[in-house]
C-alpha positions in Angstrom: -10.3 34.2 -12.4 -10.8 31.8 -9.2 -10.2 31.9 -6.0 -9.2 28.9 -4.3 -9.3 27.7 -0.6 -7.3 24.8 0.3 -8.9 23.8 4.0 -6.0 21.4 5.1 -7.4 19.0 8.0 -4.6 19.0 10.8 -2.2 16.4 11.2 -2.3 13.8 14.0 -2.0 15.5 17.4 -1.6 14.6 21.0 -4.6 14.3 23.3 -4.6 16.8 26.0 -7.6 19.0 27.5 -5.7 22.3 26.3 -7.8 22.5 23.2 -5.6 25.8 21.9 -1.9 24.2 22.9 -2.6 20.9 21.6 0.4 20.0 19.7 1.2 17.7 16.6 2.2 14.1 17.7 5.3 12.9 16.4 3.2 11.0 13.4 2.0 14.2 12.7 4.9 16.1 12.7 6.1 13.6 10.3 3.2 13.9 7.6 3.5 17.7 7.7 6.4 17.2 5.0 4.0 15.7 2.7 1.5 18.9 3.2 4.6 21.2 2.4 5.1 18.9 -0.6 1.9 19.1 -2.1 1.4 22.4 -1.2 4.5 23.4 -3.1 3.5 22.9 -6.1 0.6 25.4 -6.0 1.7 28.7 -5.6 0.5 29.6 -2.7 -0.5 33.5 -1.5 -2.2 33.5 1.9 -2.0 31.0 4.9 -4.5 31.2 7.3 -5.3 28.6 10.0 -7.4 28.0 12.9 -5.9 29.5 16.8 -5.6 26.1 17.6 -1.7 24.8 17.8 -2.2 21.6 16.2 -3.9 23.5 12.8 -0.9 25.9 12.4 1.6 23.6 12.8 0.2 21.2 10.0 0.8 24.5 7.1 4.5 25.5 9.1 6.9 24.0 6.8 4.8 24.9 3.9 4.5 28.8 5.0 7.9 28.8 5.7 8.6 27.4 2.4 6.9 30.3 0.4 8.2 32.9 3.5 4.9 33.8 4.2 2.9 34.6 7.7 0.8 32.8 9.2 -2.5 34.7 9.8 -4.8 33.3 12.9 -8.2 33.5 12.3 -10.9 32.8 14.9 -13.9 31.3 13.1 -12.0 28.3 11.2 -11.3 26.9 15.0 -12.8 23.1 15.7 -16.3 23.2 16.9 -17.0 23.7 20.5 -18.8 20.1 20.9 -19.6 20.9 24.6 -18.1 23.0 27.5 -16.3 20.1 29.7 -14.8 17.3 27.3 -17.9 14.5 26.4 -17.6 10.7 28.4 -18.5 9.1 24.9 -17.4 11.1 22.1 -18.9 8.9 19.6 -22.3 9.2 20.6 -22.1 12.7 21.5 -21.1 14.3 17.7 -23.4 11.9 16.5 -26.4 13.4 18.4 -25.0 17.1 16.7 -25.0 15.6 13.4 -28.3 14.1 13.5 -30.2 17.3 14.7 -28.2 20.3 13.7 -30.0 22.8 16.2 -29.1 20.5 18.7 -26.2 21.5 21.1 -24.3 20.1 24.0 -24.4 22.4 26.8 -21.6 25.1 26.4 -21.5 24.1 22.5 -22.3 24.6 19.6 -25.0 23.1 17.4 -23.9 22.3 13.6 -26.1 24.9 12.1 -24.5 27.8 14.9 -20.8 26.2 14.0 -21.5 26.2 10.1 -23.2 29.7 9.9 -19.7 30.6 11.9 -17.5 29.2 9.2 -19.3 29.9 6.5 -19.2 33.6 7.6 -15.3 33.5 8.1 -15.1 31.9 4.2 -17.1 34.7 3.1 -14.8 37.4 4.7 -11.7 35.7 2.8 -13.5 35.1 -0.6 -13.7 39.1 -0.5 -10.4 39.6 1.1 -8.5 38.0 -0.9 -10.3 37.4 -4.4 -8.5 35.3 -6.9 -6.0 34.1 -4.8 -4.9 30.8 -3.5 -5.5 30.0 0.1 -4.3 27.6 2.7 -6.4 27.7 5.6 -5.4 25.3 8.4 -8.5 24.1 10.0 -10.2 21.1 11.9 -12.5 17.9 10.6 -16.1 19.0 12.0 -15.7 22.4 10.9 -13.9 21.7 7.7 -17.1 19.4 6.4 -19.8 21.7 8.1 -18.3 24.5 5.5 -18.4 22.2 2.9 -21.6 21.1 3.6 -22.7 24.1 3.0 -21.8 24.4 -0.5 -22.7 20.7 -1.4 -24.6 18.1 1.2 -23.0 14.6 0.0 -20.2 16.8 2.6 -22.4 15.1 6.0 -21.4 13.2 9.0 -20.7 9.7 7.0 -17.8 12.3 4.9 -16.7 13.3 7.9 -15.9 9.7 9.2 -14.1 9.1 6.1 -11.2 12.1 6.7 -7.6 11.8 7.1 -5.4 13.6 9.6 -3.4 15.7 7.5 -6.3 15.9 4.9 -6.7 18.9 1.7 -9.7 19.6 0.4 -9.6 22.4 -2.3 -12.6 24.5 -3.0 -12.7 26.9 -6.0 -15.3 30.0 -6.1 -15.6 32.6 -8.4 -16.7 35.6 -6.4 -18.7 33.8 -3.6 -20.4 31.5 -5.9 -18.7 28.0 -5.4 -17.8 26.2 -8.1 -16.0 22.7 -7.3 -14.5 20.7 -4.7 -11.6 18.2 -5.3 -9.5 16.2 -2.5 -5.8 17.1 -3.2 -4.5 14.7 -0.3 
């Protein structure tokens, strides 16, 4: 038996500097019906998602749908790119992509914010083995986990996301095993 981990990208949200509050826009309130859709046809167990707002309100509906809780967990947040919010965005996550010990003052570098993820997979790999998991996550994080597992996941794959996105990974004990875009 697998397990599998469905990492759904949030939906789009509206900019404001409250990282944790940051709520869905009305676009992306919208495409959360298409996540509870596609995530009904799974058979869902567990749904996990990110502190963040934005990440939990993408995998509601769908939760609600299968009348399960909503588990926060810390380390499938969005990577802190720097402590006060960067004047050119662009140029900034590039310079963390391109040298992944490289970090922003009061962030994190790709290799600190992978080995973070990574770490938070492996705790629900063993937590909850051979079952099917939502966790609502973020972009940079989502493809630095990924990345892990297989490296055509890197910065160009990252440009390339969607907001709602699904990407679901299969493992058989903590030995991944595939990767497929769902959404």
């Amino acid at each position: 038996m697998v397990t599998a981990i469905y990492f759904v990208r949030h939906a789009h949200s509206v900019y404001t500097p409250d990282e944790l509050g940051r709520p869905l826009s009305e676009k992306g309130m919208e495409d959360t019906e298409k996540i509870t859709e596609i995530l009904a046809e799974e058979d869902i167990d567990v749904f996990l998602s990110s502190p963040y707002l934005r990440a939990a309100q993408t995998i509601e509906g769908a939760a609600e749908q299968y009348k399960k809780e909503i588990i926060h967990r810390e380390g499938f947040k969005e990577r802190t790119l720097s402590e006060v919010p960067a004047s050119d965005f662009a140029s900034a996550i590039s310079r963390v992509w391109e040298d992944w010990t490289f970090s922003w003052e009061g962030g994190e570098s790709n290799q600190e914010a992978q080995a973070r993820g990574v770490d938070s997979l492996y705790k629900v790999l063993a937590e909850f083995k051979e079952k099917k998991v939502v966790i609502g996550t973020h972009g940079n994080i989502m493809v630095l986990i990924m990345n892990y597992f297989d490296k055509k996941y890197d910065f160009n794959f990252w440009k390339t996301l969607d907001m709602p996105d699904i990407y679901k990974l299969t493992f058989t004990g903590k030995h991944f095993i595939d990767c497929q875009r769902v959404m």
